[in-house]
C-alpha positions in Angstrom: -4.2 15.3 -1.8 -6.6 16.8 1.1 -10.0 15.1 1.9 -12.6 17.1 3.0 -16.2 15.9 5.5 -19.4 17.5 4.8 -19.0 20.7 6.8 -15.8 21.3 4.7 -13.3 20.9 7.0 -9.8 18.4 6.1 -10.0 15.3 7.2 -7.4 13.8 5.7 -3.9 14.5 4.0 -2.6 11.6 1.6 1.0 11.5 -0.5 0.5 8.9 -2.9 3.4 8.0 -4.9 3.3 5.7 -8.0 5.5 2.3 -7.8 7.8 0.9 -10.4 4.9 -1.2 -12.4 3.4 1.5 -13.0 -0.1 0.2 -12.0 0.1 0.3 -8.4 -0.2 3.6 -5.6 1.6 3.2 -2.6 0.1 5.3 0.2 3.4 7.2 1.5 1.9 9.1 3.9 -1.1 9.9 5.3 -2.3 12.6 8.1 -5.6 12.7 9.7 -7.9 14.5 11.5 -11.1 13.5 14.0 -13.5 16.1 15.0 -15.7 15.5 18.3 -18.6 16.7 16.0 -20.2 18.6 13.0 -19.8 22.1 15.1 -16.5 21.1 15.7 -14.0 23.8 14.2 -11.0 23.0 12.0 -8.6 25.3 13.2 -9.3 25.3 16.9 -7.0 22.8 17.5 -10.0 20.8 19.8 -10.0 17.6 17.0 -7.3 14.3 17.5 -4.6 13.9 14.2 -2.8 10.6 13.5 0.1 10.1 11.0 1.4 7.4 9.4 4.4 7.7 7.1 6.3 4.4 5.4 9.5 4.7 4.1 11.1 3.1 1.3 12.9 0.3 3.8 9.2 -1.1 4.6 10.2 0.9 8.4 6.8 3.2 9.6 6.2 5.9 12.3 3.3 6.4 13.6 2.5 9.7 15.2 -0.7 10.6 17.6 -2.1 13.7 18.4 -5.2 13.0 21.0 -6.6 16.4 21.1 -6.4 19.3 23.5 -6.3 17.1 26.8 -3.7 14.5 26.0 -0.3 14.4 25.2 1.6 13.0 21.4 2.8 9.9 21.0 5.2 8.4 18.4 6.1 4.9 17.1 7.8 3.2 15.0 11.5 2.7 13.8 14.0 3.7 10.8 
């Protein structure tokens, strides 16, 4: 499922996946994305993305993106 801001750009990226009760979403993954501003374009590559993905063993990574004048960084374990 995508999220989009008011200027229609993605902000967000989600997997939801429905537990075993049946009642209950458990956010799997989710990706997202930070403009500097509403002129800010999508596609430029200029905006910061995080992700966050859990697995079924309750272990997480955690993945940064800070833009076009920083590097990535990851976290987490298996």
């Amino acid at each position: 499922m995508w999220g989009y801001d008011e200027q229609g750009r993605r902000f967000c990226q989600l997997d939801l996946r429905l537990l075993d009760d049946g009642t209950r979403l458990l956010r799997r993954y989710v990706h997202t994305y930070e403009y500097d501003g509403p002129d800010a374009i999508e596609i430029s590559g200029a905006c910061r993305e995080g992700s966050l993905e859990l697995f079924p063993t309750g272990a997480a990574i955690r993945r940064r993106k800070p833009g076009p004048r920083g590097g990535s960084q990851r976290s987490g374990s298996r």
